[in-house]
C-alpha positions in Angstrom: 88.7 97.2 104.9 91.1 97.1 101.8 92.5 100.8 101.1 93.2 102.0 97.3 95.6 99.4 96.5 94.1 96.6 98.1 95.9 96.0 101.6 93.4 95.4 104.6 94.3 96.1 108.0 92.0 94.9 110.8 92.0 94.5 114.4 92.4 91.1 116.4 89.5 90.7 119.1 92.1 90.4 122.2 89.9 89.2 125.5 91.5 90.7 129.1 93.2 88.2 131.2 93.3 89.0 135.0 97.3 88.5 136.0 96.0 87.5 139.1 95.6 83.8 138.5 99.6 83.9 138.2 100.0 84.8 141.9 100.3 80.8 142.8 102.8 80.4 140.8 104.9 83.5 141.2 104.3 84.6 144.5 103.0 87.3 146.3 105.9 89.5 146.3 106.1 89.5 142.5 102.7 89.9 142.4 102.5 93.2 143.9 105.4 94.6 141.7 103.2 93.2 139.0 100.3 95.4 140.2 102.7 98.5 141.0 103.8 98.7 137.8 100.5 97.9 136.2 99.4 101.1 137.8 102.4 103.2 137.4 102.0 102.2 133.4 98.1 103.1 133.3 99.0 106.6 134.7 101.9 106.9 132.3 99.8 105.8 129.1 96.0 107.2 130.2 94.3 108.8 126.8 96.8 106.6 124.6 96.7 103.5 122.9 99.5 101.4 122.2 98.8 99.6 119.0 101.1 96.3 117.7 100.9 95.8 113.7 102.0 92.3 112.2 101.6 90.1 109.3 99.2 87.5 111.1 96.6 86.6 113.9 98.0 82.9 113.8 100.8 80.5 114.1 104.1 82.2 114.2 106.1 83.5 117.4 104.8 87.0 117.6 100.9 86.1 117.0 101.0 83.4 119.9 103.0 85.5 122.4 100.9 88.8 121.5 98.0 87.2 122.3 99.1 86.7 125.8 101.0 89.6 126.3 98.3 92.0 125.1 95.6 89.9 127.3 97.4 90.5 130.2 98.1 94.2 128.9 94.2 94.6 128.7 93.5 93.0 132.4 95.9 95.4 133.6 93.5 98.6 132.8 95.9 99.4 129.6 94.5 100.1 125.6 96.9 97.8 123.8 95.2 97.1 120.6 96.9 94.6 117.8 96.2 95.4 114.1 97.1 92.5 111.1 97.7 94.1 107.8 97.7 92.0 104.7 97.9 92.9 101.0 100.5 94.0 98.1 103.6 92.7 97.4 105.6 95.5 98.2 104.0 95.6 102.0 104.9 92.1 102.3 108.4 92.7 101.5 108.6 95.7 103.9 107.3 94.3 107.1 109.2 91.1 106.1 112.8 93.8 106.4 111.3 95.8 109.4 110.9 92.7 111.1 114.5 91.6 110.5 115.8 95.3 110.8 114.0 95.2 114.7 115.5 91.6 115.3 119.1 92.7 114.8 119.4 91.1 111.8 121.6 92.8 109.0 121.1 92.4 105.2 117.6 93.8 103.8 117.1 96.5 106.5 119.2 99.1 104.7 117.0 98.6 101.3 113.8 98.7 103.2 113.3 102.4 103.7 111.3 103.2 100.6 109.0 100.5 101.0 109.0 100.9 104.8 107.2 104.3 104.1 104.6 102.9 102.2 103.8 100.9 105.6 103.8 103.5 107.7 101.9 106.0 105.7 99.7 103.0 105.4 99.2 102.9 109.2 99.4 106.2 110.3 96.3 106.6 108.2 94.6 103.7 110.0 95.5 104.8 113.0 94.2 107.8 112.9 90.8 106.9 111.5 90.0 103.9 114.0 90.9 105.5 117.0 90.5 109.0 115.9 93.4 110.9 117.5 94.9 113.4 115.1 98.4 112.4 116.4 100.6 108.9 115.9 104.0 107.8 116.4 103.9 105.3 114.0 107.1 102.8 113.6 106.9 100.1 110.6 106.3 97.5 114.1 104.1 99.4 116.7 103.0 102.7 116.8 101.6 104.6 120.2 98.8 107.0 119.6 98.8 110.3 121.6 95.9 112.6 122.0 95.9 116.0 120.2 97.2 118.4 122.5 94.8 121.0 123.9 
């Protein structure tokens, strides 16, 4: 759905994968620190979300790896939930500097903050209306949505 200046975020369908099919290949042992820390994260993250923005659902390093890293997220009991936002100009440019800012990269980050609050703003309101917690922790990258407190 394309907000007031015509950016669209929506949400990638991500199916669960069941880690288990890995245990042939990395053993037993590893497997059960897989499923102890699987279950130590779902008690740590219970009521919240954790959702990954980006640019695409294809091609590229971080679409092909999310897709597998939020599958297995999903099999393990956890909400992980990946959001593509497309649209202006100016959004372009500022996920394009928050990616290279979070890479390490120098250059562009320092110029970024202006349009890197149009981004979040962006999100935060997204956030907030499809999962409908009044309270996120948005970054330009990811944001982690909390339940209101009681």
């Amino acid at each position: 759905m394309p907000d007031a200046r015509g950016r669209r975020i929506e949400e990638v369908d991500v199916h669960a994968l069941d880690a288990a099919r890995l245990e042939p290949l990395i053993g037993r042992e590893r497997m059960a620190r897989y499923e102890a820390i699987a279950e130590a994260t779902q008690e740590r993250f219970a009521g919240r979300a954790v959702v990954n923005v980006n640019s695409t659902a294809t091609g590229g390093g971080v679409a092909e790896m999310l897709q597998t890293l939020l599958a297995y997220g999903r099999g393990a009991g956890l909400d992980v939930r990946w959001l593509v936002i497309q649209g202006d100009p100016e959004s372009s440019r500022s996920r394009s500097a928050s990616t290279t800012a979070s890479t390490g990269a120098l250059g562009t980050a320092a110029s970024s903050a202006r349009r890197s609050a149009s981004t979040t703003r962006l999100l935060r309101g997204r956030t907030r209306r499809s999962f409908g917690r009044s309270s996120a922790r948005v970054t330009s990258c990811s944001c982690t949505i909390r339940s209101p407190p009681a």
